[in-house]
N, C-alpha and C positions, 0 to 999 in steps of 0.2 A: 433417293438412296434406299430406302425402306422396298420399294420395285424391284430394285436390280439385288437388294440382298438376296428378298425372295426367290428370285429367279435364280443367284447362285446357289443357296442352298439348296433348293430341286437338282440342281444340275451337280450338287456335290463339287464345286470349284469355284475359288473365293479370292477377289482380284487385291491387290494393295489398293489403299486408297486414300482420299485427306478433300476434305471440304471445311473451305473458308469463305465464311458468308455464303456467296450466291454461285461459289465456283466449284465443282467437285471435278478433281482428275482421279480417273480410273485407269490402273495399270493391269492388262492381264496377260497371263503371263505363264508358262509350264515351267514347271524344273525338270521334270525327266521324259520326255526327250526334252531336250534345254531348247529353248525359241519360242515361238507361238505353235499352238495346235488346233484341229478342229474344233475343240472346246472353246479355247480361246476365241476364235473368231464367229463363233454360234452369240456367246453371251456380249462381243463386245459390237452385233448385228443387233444384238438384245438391248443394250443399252442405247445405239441409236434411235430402232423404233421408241423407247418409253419414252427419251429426251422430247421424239418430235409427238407423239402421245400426248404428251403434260403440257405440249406448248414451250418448252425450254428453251429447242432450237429452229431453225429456218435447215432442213435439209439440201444444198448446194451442191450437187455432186460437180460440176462444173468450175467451179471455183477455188478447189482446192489447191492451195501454193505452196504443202510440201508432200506432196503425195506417198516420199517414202519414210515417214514420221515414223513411224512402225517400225520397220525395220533400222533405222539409226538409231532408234533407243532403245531395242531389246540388243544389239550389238554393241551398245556402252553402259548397258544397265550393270552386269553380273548379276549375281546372284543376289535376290531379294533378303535371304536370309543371313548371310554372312555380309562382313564389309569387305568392300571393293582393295585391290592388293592396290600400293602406291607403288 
């Protein structure tokens, strides 16, 4: 986590996030233009390399079983900052 801060704050963009024990999800994320942006996909390129860096993960590009993960959850996320309308 202390990696990938560093690398946001260089990069002046700063993901939501939440680590429990040994798991950290990382969400990133633009508000304006709303979806993901170049940034976004620069630091979360960035976050792969450190994971497999530090030894975290086994990089699998073949394997992947939901490939459009991305995209389903920036489409029911809304907006980080407000709560979601019911």
């Amino acid at each position: 986590m202390n990696a990938v801060a560093a690398e946001a704050k260089k990069s002046k963009h700063h993901p939501e996030w939440s680590n429990v024990y040994n798991t950290t999800f990382i969400r990133w994320t633009t508000h304006n233009p709303k979806g993901l942006s170049s940034k976004d996909l620069e630091l979360a390129a960035t976050c792969d390399f450190l994971a497999k860096h530090f030894g975290e993960v086994e990089v699998d590009k073949t394997s992947c079983e939901l490939p459009n993960l991305a995209n389903t959850v920036v489409a029911s996320a809304g907006d980080c900052c407000t709560p979601k309308k019911k």
